[in-house]
Residue, then its C-alpha position, 0 to 999 in steps of 0.5 A: x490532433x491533441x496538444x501535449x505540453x513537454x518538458x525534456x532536455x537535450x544532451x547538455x542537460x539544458x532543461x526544455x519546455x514546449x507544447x507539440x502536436x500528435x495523435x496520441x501520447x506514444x506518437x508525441x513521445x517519439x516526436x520529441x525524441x526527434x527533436x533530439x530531445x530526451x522526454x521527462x514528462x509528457x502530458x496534454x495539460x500544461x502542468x505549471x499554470x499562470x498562478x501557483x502558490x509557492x510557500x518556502x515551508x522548507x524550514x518547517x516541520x509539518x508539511x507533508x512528507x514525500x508520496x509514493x507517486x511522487x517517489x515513483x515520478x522522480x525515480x521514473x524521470x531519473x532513470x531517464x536522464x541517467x540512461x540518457x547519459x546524462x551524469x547523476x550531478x546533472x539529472x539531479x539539478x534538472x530534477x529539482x527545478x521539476x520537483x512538485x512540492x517543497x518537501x521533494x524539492x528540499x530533499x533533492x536540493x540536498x542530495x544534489x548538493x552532497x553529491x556535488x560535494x563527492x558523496x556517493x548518491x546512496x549515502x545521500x539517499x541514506x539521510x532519508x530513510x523515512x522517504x527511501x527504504x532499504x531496498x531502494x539504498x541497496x539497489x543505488x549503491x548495487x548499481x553505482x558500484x557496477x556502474x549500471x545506475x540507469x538499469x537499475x533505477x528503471x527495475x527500481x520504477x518498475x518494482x515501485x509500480x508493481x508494488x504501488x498497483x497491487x497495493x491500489x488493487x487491495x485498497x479499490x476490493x476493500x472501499x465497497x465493504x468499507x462503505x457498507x459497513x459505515x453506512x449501515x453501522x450509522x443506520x443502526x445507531x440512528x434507530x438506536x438513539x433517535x427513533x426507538x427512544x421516541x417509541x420507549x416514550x409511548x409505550x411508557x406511557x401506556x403502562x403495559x407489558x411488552x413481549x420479551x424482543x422489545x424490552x430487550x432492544x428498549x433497554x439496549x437503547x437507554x443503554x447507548x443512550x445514557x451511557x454512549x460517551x462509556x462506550x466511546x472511552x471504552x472502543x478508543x482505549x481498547x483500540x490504544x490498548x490494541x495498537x500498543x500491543x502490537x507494537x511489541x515483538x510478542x504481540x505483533x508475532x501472536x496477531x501474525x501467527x493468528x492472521x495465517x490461521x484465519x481461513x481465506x484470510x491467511x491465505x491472502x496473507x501468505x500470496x501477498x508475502x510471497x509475491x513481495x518476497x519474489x518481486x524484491x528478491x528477484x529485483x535486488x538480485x537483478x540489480x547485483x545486490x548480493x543475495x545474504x544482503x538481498x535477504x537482510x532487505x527482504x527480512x525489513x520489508x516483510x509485512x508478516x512478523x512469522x513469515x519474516x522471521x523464517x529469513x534468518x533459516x534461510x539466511x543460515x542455509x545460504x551461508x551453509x550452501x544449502x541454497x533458498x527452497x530447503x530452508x523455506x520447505x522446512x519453513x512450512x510458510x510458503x506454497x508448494x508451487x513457490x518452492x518448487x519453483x525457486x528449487x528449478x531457478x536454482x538448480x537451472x541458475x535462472x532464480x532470478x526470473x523464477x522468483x520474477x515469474x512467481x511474483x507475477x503470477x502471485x500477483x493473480x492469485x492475490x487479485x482472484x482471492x481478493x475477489x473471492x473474498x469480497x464476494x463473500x464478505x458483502x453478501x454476509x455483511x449485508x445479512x448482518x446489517x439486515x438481521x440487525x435492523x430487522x430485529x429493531x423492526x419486529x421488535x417494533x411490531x411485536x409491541x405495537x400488535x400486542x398494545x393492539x390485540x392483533x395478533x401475529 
């Protein structure tokens, strides 16, 4: 039996703490749900220990702002307390004395107050628009007006899950080929800076010609050597100049452009934009968001400029009753089997759990092709890390045989 500490409420929305015993997390669950509890979070460790340190950074404006898990938590337990039947006022002021950190318990201090004082919960999100995105108000304001805020903010939890795990699935694939890259990358620039300037020494001393593989990689390394801070100055200002470049509309829509056309990569591209664009659509439809303003919110989240901006054809078929798959088969950015999917939705009027199914199997195709991706990456990466450093060594060797007369 393992010990899990609780913490939950009961139906006046007193806040209860307390530790119980069950085999495992599912059954210590439903035990506090016996006890006529509604669980808020369950662990096997007591979160709140015998000291914490609590400093009121409130007032200030450096400390770190909201994280998506933190976001997720508070939607998770808030969608618990709302479907539970507490009232929002009440949640709220159950959720602030849970809150982790000074800038999530700042933020709800605040929005439970305007709520208390009769603003409705979106608009008070609304003065947040750094920690709730677009997608999140509509889905709010959707559901206070139908009056189905608790669903709606569990399709809202589930759709930041969804998001936040294919996001990880993106972030784990790429760790291994980011490490290789540094490690090897610091390797070359060793040899570079220390070993072959001690060999450039020895061979000045010596006074003799050198085959043509070494004089080219002795003049490489005085190169970095002399003028290393050149090369900095040089990367960071082209990185800058880069940055700043894409902040602009045209430099964002080119690179984007360009991405699509890179093979395997703009693949990749297109299956993450279509899964974020099905996940979204389907949850803001879901949750009774109308669809031209559902199609304005997907427009803001779409990370791709060029597939992006086909939402405004999209928007101009709907408003002429032309539905969605016309305008994006014009559009010529989305995948046959999307397309043909969201033309069945439509014609069946289930879209909804079209787009649904589409996201998720989007999702699999983004996972397989990162595999894929990887699988070629490390191995060409390894090649180049390897041409790289063998080149110094037979350089190495070639001056040091023809320094000897021993030949190759």
């Amino acid at each position: 039996m393992t010990v899990y500490f609780y913490q939950a409420t009961d139906r006046s929305g007193k806040l209860i703490e307390g530790n119980i015993d069950a085999a495992d997390y599912r059954l210590a669950i439903q035990k506090v749900r016996g006890l006529n509890y509604f669980p808020i979070r369950v662990s096997e460790h007591k979160t709140k220990s015998g000291f914490s340190l609590n400093l009121n950074l409130a007032g200030l404006r450096f400390f770190p702002k909201i994280s998506h898990k933190q976001l997720l938590a508070f939607t998770q337990q808030l969608a618990t307390l709302v479907s539970s039947g507490l009232t929002l006022d009440k949640s709220l002021s159950v959720l602030v004395k849970l809150a982790e950190g000074e800038a999530l318990r700042s933020t709800l201090i605040d929005i439970q107050n305007r709520v208390h004082s009769g603003s409705t919960f979106a608009d008070a999100l609304n003065r947040y628009p750094d920690t709730f995105s677009k997608l999140y108000i509509n889905m709010v304001r959707a559901g206070e007006t139908g009056g189905i805020l608790g669903p709606v903010l569990l399709r809202l939890a589930d759709f930041l899950e969804n998001s936040q795990e294919l996001k990880n699935n993106i972030q784990s694939a790429l760790v291994y080929p980011v490490l290789l890259t540094l490690v090897g990358g610091a390797a070359i620039v060793v040899l570079m800076t220390v070993v072959i300037p001690k060999f450039a020494v020895i061979f000045a001393d010596l006074e003799q010609s050198l085959p043509l593989p070494t004089m080219l990689l002795l003049a490489t390394s005085e190169f970095i050597g002399n003028y290393w801070w050149a090369l900095l100055l040089l990367l960071a200002g082209g990185i800058v100049s880069l940055n700043m470049y894409l902040k602009t509309a045209a430099g964002k829509h080119r690179w984007d452009s360009l991405l699509l056309k890179l093979p395997l990569f703009g693949a990749l591209v297109q299956k993450i934009e279509v899964s974020r664009f099905s996940r979204t659509m389907a949850t803001l439809l879901n949750s009774g968001v109308p669809i031209l303003q559902s199609l304005s919110v997907v427009h803001s989240i779409l990370g791709n400029s060029v597939i992006a901006a086909s939402m405004d054809g999209l928007h101009k078929g709907l408003k002429g009753g032309k539905g969605i798959s016309g305008p994006l088969q014009r559009a010529a950015l989305f995948p046959p089997m999307a397309i043909h999917m969201i033309t069945v939705g439509e014609e069946t009027g289930t879209l909804e759990e079209m787009l649904n199914k589409i996201a998720d199997a989007y999702d699999k195709e983004v996972a397989r092709s990162i595999k894929s991706l990887i699988s070629l990456i490390e191995p060409l990466m390894i090649l180049i890390m390897g041409m790289a450093v063998g080149f110094i060594v037979i350089s190495m060797l070639m001056a040091i045989f023809s320094i000897n007369d021993v030949p190759l």
